[in-house]
C-alpha positions in Angstrom: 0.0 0.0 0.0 1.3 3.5 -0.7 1.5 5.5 2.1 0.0 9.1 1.8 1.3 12.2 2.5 0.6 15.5 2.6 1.9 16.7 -0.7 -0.4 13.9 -2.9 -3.0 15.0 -0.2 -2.9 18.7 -2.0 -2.2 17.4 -5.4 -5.2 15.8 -5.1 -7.0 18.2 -4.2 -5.8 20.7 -7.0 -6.8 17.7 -9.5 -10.5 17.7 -8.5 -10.5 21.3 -8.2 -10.2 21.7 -11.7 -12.1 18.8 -13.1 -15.2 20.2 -11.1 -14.1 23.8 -12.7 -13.7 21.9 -15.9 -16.4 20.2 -15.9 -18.9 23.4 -14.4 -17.4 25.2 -17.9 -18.4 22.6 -20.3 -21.8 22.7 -18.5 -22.3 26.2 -18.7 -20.9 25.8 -22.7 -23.1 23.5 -23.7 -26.1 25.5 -22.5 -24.9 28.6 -24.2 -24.9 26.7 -27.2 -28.3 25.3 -27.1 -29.5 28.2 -26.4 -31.0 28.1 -22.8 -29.7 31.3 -22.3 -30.6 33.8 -25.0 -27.9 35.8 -25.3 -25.8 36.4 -28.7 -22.1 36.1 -28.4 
């Protein structure tokens, strides 16, 4: 077993930090382009 410290702890962290930022953008992108919100670029 791998033992954890505290720098994977934090790189860890960073790593879901920007898939959930990542993955809130391509959310928000795909309902621009639908067209939910009506708004021209």
């Amino acid at each position: 077993m791998m033992i954890k410290d505290n720098k994977m702890k934090k790189r860890n962290l960073k790593t879901a930090l920007g898939l959930i930022i990542f993955i809130v953008f391509l959310f928000i992108f795909t309902l621009y382009n639908i067209g939910v919100f009506d708004r021209p670029l």
